[in-house]
C-alpha positions as CSV (number, residue, x, y, z in Angstrom):
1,X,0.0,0.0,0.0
2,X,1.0,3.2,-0.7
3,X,0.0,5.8,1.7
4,X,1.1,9.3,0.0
5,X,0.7,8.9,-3.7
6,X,0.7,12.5,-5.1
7,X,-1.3,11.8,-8.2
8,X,-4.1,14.2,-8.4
9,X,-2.3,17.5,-9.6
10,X,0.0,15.2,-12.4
11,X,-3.1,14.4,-13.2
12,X,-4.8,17.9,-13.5
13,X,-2.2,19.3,-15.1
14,X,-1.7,16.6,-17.7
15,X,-5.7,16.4,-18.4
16,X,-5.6,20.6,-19.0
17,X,-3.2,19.8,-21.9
18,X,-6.0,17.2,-23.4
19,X,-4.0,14.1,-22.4
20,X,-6.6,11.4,-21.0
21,X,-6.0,7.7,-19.4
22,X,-2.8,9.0,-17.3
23,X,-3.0,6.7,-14.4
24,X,-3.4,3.8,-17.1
25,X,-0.7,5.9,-19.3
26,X,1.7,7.0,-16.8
27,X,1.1,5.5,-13.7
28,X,-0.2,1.9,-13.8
29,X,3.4,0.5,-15.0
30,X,5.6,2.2,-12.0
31,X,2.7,0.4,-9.2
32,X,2.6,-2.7,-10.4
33,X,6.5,-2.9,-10.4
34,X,5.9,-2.0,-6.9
35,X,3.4,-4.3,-6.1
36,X,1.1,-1.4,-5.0
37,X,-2.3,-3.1,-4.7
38,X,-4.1,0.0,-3.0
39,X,-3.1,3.9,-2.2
40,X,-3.9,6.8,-1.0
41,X,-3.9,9.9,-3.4
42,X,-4.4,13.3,-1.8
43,X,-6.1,16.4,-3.2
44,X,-3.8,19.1,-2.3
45,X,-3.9,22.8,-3.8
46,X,-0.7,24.4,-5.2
47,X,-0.1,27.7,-2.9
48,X,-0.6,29.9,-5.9
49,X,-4.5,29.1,-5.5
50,X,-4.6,29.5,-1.7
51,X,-6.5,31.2,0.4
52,X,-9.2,32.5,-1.8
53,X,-9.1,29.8,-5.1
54,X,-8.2,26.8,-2.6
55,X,-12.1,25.2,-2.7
56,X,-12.7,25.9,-6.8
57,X,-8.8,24.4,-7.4
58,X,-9.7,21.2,-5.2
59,X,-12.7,20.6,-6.9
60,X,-11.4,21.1,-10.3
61,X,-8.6,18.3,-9.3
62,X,-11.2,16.1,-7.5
63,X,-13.4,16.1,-10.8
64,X,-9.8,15.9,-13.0
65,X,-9.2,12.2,-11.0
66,X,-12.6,11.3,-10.7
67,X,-13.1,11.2,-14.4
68,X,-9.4,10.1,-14.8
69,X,-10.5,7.1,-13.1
70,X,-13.7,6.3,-15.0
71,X,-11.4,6.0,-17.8
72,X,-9.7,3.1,-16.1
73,X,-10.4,-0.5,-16.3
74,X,-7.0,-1.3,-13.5
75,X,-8.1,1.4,-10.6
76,X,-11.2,1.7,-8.4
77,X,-12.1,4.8,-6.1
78,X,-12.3,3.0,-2.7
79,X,-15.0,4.7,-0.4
80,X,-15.4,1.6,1.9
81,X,-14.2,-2.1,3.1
82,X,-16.3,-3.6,0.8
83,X,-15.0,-1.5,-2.5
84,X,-11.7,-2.4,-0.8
85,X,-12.1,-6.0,-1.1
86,X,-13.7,-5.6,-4.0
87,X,-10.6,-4.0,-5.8
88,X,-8.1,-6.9,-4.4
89,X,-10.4,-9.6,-5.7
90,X,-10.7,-8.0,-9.1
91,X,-7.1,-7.2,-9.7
92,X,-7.4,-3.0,-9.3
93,X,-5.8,-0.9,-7.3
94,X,-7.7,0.7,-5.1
95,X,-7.1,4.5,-4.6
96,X,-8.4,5.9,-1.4
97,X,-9.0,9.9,-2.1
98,X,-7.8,12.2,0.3
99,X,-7.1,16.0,1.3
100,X,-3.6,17.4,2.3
101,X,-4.0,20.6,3.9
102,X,-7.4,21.6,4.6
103,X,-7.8,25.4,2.8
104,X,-10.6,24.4,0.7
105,X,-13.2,23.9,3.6
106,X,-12.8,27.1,4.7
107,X,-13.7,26.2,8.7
108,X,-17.0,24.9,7.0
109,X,-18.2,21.5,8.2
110,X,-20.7,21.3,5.5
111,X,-18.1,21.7,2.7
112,X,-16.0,18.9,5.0
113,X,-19.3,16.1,4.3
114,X,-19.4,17.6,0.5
115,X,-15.9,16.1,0.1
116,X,-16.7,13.0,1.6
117,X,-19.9,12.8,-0.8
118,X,-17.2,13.1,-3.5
119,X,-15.6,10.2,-2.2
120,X,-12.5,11.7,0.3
121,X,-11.6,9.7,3.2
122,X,-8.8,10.7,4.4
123,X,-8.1,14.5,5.4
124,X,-5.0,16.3,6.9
């Protein structure tokens, strides 16, 4: 397992230039070489967007993975045990989402459960 994989901003970035399929592209090969069957990938926002673009710049990354990963047939969002298991017994890697640094809730609790609706769950 790999428990800090910074994937979400490559990803961003890489999708803003029209490339699509990057964790299949770019990423897939490196994991399985590391017999990484699960990890967690953290949303965190460049400093450049902080404090008053931190919540649209998560959210454009969040949606820039999400549909990154709908575009994969060897990863699975993981939002529970069961999707856990799930991903082991069909080959995928799991990727847990997460938040590093927590700008883009802005000391809101309600923006905290929208995240988790998007699938985060884990948040530092």
């Amino acid at each position: 397992m790999d428990l800090h994989a910074d994937l979400p901003v490559d990803i961003t970035k890489r999708r803003a230039r029209g490339e699509h399929g990057i964790l299949e592209g770019y990423h897939l090969e490196k994991l399985k070489k590391g017999s990484v069957t699960t990890l967690i990938s953290p949303i965190w926002v460049e400093s450049s967007y902080k404090p008053s673009g931190a919540l649209k710049r998560s959210l454009q990354i969040a949606d820039a993975l999400l549909e990154d990963l709908k575009e994969s047939t060897s990863f699975r969002l993981v939002r529970n045990c069961e999707e856990f298991l799930g991903a082991e017994a069909d080959g995928e890697i799991g990727l847990v989402l997460g938040v590093e640094g927590g700008e883009m809730i802005e000391d809101d609790l309600g923006l905290l459960r929208n995240f988790y609706r998007l699938g985060v769950r884990c948040f530092g």
